[in-house]
N, C-alpha and C positions, 0 to 999 in steps of 0.2 A: 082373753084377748085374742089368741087364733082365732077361733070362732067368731069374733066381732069380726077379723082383718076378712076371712073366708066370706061370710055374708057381702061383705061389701065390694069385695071382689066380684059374686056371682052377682049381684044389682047392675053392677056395673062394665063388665065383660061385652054383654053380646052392643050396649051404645058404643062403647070404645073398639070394638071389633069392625062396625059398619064404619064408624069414623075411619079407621086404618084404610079400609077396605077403599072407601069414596076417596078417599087421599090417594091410592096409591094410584085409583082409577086415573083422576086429574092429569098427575103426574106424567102416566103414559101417554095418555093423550094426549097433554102438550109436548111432548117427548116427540110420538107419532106428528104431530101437527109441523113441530118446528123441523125436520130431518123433511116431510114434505116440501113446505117452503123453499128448505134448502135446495133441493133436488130441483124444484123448479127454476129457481132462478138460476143455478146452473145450466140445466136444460135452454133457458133462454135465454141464455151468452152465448150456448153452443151452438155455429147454425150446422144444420143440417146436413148428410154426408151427399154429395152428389150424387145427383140417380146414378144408374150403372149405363155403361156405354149400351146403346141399343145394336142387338146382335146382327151382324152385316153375315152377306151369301142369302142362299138359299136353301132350303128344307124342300124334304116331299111329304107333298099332301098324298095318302092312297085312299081311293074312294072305295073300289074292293075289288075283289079276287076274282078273275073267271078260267075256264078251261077255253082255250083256242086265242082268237081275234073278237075285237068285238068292233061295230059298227062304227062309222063317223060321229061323232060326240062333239056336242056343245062345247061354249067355252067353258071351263068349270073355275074354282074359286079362284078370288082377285082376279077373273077374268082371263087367266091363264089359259095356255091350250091345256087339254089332255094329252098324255102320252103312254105309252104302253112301255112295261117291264118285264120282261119275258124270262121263265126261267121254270124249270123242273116242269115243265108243260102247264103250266098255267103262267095267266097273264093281269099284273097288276095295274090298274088304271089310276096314273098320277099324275100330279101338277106341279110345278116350281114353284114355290111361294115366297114371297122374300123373308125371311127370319124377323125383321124391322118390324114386323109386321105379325106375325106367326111365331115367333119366338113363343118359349117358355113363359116369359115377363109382360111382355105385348099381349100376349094372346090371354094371361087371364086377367089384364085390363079391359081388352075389345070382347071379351064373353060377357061383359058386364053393358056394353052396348046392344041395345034390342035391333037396332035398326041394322048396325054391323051384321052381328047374329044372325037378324032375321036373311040380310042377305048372302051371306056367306052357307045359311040351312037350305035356301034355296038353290042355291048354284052344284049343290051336294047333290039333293036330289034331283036337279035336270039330270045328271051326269049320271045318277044312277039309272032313272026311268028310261034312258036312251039305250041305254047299256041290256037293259032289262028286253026290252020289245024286240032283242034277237039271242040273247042267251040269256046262262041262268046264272044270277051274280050272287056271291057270298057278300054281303054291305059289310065295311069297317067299320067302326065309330066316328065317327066326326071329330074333326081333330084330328085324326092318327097322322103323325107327321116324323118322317125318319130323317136323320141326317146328312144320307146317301146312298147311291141305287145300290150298293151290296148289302145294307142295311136292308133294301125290300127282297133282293133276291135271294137273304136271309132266313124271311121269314115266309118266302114261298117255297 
């Protein structure tokens, strides 16, 4: 009679094994499915936390690095003047930009705008081409923006 109970056992094992298996499957997945739902409709009671206040002042934009003075220069980004930051004998060419605008948060919303972008790459480059046609400039990266002039005369 073992030997019957064991035979029928192994007949029957691997159908009753995928049965378990496909069950327990179900199981989770309605598990998973319904903690989803949940989550959702949570989510959709919840509204949203307010954006973050948009950063007020001004930042400086540095376009780049020279030795001496350099020429009269265009206006450069957000149509700003140029200005010069003098310090350890070279001199850094910046702009005030409003943070609103050039912030951390702003600025990698407007990087996502081409036409932004586009104008803002060009105004870089007036600034530097001008800059260039009487001395020799070290370029920054676009974008390099400190949060005040000891900040740049830091890093010169």
């Amino acid at each position: 009679m073992a030997d019957d109970l064991a035979g029928w056992a192994r007949e029957r094992a691997p159908a009753l094994r995928a049965r378990a298996e496909a069950e327990a499957v179900a199981a989770l997945r309605d598990a998973l499915v319904a903690a989803a739902l949940s989550e959702e409709r949570v989510r959709a009671r919840t509204p949203a936390p307010p954006p973050p206040p948009e950063p007020a002042g001004e930042g400086i934009w540095v376009y780049g690095i020279l030795r001496g003075d350099a020429p009269p220069l265009p206006a450069g980004v957000a149509k700003k003047p140029v200005e010069r930051v003098n310090g350890a004998g070279l001199t850094a060419l910046v702009s005030r930009v409003p943070l609103a605008e050039f912030g951390a948060e702003p600025l990698r919303r407007n990087l996502n705008d081409l036409a932004w972008l586009e104008e803002v790459a060009r105004a870089q480059e007036a600034v530097l081409d001008a800059a260039l046609a009487d001395a020799t400039v070290v370029p920054l990266r676009m974008c390099t923006i400190f949060e005040r002039d000891q900040r740049v005369l830091d890093m010169l």
